[in-house]
PAFI-586525 format. One record per residue (C-alpha): residue number from 1; residue in one letter; x, y, z. Coordinates in nm, 3 decimals, always signed. Example, Ala and Ser with C-alpha at 12.3 -4.5 7.8 and 13.67 -1.06 7.14 Angstrom:
// PAFI-586525
<1 "a" <+1.230 -0.450 +0.780>>
<2 "s" <+1.367 -0.106 +0.714>>
// end
This chain:
// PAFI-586525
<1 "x" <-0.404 +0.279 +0.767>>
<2 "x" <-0.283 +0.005 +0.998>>
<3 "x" <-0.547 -0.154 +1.180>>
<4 "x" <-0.384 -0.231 +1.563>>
<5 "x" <-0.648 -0.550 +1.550>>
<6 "x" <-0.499 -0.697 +1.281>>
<7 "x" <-0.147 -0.632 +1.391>>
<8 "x" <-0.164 -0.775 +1.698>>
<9 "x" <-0.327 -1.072 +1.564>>
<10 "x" <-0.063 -1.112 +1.312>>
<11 "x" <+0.218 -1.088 +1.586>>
<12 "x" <+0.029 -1.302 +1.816>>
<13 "x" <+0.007 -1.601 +1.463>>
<14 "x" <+0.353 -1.522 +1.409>>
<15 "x" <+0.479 -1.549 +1.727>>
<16 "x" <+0.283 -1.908 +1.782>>
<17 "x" <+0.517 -2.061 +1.491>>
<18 "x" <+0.822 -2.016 +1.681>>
<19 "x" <+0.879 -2.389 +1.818>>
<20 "x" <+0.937 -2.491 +2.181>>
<21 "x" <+1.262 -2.655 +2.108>>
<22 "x" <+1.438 -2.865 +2.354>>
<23 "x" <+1.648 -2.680 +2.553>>
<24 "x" <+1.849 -2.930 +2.755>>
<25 "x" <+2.171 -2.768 +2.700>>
<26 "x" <+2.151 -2.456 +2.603>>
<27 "x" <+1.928 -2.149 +2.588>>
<28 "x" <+1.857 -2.127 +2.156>>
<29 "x" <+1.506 -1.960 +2.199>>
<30 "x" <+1.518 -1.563 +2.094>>
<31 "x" <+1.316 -1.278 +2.085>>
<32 "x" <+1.442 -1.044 +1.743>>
<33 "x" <+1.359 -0.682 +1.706>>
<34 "x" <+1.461 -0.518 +1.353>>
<35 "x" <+1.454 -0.266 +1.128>>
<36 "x" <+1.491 -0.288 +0.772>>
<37 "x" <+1.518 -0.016 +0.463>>
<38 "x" <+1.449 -0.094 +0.166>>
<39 "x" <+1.498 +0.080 -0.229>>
<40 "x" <+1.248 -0.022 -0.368>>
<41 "x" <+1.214 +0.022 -0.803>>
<42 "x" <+0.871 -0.195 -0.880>>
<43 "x" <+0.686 -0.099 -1.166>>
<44 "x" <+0.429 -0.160 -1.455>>
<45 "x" <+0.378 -0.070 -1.802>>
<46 "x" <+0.118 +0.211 -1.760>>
<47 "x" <+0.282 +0.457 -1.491>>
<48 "x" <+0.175 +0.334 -1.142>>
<49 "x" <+0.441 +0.242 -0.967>>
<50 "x" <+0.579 +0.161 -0.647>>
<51 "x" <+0.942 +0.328 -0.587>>
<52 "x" <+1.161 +0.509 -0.318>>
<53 "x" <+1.282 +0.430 -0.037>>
<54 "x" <+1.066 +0.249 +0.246>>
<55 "x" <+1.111 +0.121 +0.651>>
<56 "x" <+1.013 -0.168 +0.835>>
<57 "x" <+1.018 -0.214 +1.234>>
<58 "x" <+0.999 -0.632 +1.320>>
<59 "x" <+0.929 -0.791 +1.620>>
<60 "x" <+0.908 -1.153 +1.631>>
<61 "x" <+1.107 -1.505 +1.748>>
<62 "x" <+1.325 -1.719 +1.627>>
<63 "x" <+1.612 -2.004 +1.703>>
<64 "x" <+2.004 -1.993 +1.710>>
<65 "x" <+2.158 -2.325 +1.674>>
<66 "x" <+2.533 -2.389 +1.608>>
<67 "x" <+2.551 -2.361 +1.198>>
<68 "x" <+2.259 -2.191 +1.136>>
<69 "x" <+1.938 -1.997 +1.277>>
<70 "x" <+1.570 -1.893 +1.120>>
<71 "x" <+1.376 -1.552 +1.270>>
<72 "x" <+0.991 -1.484 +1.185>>
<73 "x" <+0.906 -1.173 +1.218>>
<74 "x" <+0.610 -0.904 +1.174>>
<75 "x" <+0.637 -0.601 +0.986>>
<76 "x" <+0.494 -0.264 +1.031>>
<77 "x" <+0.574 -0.079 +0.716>>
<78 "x" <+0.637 +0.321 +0.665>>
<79 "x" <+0.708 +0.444 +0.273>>
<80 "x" <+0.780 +0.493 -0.012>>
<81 "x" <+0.706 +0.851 +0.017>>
<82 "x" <+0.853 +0.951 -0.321>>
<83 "x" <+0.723 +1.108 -0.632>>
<84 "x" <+0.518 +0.805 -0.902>>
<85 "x" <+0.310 +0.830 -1.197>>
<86 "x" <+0.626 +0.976 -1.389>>
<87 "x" <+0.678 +1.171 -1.061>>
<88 "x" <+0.393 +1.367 -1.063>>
<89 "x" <+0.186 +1.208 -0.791>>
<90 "x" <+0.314 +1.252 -0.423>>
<91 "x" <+0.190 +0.925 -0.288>>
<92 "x" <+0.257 +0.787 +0.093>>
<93 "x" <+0.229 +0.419 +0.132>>
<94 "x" <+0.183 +0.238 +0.512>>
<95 "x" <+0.101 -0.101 +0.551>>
<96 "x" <+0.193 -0.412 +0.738>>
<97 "x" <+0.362 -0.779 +0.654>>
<98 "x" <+0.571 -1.047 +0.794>>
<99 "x" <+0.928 -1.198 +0.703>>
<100 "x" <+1.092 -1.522 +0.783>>
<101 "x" <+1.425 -1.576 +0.730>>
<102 "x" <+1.680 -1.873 +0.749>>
<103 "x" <+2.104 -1.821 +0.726>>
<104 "x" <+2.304 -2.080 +0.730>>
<105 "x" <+2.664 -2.026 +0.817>>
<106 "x" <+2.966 -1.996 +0.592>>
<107 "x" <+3.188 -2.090 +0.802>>
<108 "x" <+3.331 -2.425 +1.055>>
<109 "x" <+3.308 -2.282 +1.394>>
<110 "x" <+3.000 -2.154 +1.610>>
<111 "x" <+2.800 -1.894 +1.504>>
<112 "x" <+2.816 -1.778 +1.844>>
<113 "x" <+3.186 -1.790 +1.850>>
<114 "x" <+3.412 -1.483 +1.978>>
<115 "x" <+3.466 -1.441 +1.573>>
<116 "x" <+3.176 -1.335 +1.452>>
<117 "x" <+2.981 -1.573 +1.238>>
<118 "x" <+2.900 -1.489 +0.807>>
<119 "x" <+2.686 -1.683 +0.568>>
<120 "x" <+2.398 -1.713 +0.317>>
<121 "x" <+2.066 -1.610 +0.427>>
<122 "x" <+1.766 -1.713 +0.208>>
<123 "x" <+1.363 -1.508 +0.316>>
<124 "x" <+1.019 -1.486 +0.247>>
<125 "x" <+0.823 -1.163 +0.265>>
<126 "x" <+0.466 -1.050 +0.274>>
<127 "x" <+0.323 -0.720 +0.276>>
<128 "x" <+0.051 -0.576 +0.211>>
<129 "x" <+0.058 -0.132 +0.188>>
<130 "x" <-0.150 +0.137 +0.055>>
<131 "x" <-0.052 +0.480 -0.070>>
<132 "x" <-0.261 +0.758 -0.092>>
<133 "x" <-0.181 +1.105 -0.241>>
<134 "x" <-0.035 +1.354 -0.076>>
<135 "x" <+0.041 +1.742 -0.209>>
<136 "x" <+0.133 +1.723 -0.588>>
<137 "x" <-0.155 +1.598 -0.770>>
<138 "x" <-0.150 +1.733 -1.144>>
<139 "x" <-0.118 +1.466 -1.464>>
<140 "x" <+0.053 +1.583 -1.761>>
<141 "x" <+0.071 +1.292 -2.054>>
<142 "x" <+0.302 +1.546 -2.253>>
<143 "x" <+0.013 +1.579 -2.505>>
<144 "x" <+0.030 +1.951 -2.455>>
<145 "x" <-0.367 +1.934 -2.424>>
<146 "x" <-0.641 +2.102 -2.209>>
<147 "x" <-0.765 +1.742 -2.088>>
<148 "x" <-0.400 +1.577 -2.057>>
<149 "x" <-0.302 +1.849 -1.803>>
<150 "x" <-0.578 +1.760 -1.549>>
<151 "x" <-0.614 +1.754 -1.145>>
<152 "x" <-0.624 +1.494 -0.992>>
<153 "x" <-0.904 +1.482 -0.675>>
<154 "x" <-0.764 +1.180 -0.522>>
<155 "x" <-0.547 +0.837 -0.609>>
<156 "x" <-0.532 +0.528 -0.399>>
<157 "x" <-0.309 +0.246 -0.470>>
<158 "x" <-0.278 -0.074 -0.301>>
<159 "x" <+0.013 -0.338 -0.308>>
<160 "x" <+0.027 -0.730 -0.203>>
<161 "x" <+0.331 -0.807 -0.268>>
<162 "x" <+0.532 -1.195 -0.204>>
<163 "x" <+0.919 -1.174 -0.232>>
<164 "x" <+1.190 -1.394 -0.185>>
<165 "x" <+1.471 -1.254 -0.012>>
<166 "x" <+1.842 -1.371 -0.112>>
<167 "x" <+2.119 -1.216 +0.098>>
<168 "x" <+2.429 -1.245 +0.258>>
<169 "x" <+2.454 -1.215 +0.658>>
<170 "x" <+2.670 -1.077 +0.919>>
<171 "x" <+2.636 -1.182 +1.293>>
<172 "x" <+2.749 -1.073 +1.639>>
<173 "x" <+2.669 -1.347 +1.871>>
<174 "x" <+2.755 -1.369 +2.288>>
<175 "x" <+2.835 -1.715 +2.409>>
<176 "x" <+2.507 -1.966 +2.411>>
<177 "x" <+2.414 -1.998 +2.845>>
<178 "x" <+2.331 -2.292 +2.938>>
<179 "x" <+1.940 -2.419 +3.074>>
<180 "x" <+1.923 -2.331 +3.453>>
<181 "x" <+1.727 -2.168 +3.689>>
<182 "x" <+1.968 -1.947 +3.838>>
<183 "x" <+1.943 -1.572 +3.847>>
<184 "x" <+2.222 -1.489 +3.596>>
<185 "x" <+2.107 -1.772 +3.383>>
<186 "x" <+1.721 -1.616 +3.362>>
<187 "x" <+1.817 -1.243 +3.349>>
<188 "x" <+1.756 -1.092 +2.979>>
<189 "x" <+1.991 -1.021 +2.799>>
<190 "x" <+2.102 -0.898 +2.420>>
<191 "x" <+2.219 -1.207 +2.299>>
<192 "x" <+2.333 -1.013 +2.010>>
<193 "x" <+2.350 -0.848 +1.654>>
<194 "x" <+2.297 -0.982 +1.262>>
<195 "x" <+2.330 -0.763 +0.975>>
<196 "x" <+2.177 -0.847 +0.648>>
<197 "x" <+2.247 -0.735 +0.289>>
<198 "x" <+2.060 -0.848 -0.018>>
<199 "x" <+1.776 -0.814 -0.206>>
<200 "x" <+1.390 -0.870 -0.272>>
<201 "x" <+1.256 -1.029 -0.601>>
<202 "x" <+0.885 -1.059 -0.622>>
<203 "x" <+0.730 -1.351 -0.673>>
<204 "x" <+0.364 -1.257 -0.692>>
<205 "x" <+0.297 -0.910 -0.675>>
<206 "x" <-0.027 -0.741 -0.748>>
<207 "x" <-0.170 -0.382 -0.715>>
<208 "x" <-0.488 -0.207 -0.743>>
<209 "x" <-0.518 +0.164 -0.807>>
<210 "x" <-0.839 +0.399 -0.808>>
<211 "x" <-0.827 +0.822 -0.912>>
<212 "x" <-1.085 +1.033 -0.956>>
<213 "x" <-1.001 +1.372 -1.124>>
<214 "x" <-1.120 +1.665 -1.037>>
<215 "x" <-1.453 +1.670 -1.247>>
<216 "x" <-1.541 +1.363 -1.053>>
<217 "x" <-1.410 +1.078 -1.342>>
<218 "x" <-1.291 +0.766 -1.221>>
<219 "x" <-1.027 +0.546 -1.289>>
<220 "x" <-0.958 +0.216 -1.218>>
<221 "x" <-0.662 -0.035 -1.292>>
<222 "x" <-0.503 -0.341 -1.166>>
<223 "x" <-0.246 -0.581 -1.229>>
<224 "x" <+0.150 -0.706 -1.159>>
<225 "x" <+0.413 -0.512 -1.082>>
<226 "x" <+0.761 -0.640 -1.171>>
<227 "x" <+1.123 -0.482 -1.058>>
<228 "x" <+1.332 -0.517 -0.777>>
<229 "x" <+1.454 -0.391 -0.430>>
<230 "x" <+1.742 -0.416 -0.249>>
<231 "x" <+1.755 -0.405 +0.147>>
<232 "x" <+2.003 -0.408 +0.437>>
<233 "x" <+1.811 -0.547 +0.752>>
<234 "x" <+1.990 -0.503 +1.124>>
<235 "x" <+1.848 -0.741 +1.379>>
<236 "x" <+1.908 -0.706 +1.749>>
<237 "x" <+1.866 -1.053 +1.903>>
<238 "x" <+1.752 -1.068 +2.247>>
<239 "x" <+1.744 -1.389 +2.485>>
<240 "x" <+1.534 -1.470 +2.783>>
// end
């Protein structure tokens, strides 16, 4: 389970990284709130696995200048909730990370122009989930035995896992304002919209997973899982 301590603290770090950038000109500073989905296929070579589809809700800052911007972000996490273990464990993960990313634009003009702005977007992710089972919870190795066709009494798995985040970017940007004091210049506003499509490749990702069966037996095993995931990420930028 998510600790609330922890998250805050986390946003509170995360937030504390965003820069106070000169703002002379023009107002670059934004607040980003997201939501991500992710497919996620990541794997080992004795059946515990992390795969299905997951969420992510991000709040968290970041800095729009005229070729490029960067968002940092924390994550509260919500799935997989799909069959592992060769699809016989129901397993529900939760957890919590952060993500910063930096685009840079593909393009000549403004990001902010009346366009719409496109690029390369290169991230770094880190989260950290457990799943615990839920419903189905019967092992069969296919051994057509007494002892291979066993219940299971419970099964935790947790998963740190670093990735590296290549994608492409779409962005819907309003005109920059410029520094002021005036009403209209202060109000909040949605400064606007960037889409993201790519994927996540692990660069360090570990798990550790305990079961007991029913008789009361433990098991215990750790290690890397490898594999991929693909995401789409919409971020709603929002400037004060």
């Amino acid at each position: 389970m998510i600790r609330p301590g922890a998250a805050a603290a986390l946003i509170a770090a995360l937030l504390a990284l965003v820069p106070s950038l000169g703002m002379a000109e023009e107002q670059a500073k934004v607040w980003t709130f997201g939501v991500t989905g992710l497919r996620q296929s990541l794997k080992t070579g004795n059946d515990n696995e992390l795969i299905g589809n997951s969420g992510e809700l991000q709040i968290g800052g970041g800095y729009v200048a005229t070729h490029w911007y960067y968002t940092i972000s924390a994550d509260i996490i919500q799935g997989p909730y799909e069959p592992t273990y060769q699809r016989q464990l129901n397993v529900e993960y939760s957890g919590y990370g952060a993500t910063m990313w930096s685009a840079f634009s593909a393009q000549n003009v403004d990001l902010r122009s009346i366009e719409g702005g496109y690029g390369f977007a290169l991230g770094v992710s880190y989260a950290t989930t457990t799943g615990y089972m839920n419903g189905r919870n019967r092992l069969d190795s296919g051994k057509n035995t007494n002892d291979d066709r066993r219940l299971v009494g419970e099964y935790k798995m947790q998963v740190n896992n670093l990735s590296l985040l290549p994608a492409i970017f779409f962005s819907w940007l309003s005109p920059s304002r410029p520094a002021g004091n005036t009403p209209d210049l202060l109000a909040t506003r949605v400064e606007g919209y960037v889409l993201l499509i790519g994927a996540a490749a692990p660069i360090l990702t570990t798990y550790d997973a305990i079961g007991t069966s029913s008789d009361g037996i433990a098991h215990h095993d750790h290690g890397n899982l490898n594999g991929y995931s693909l995401l789409i990420s919409l971020q709603a930028l929002l400037g004060t």
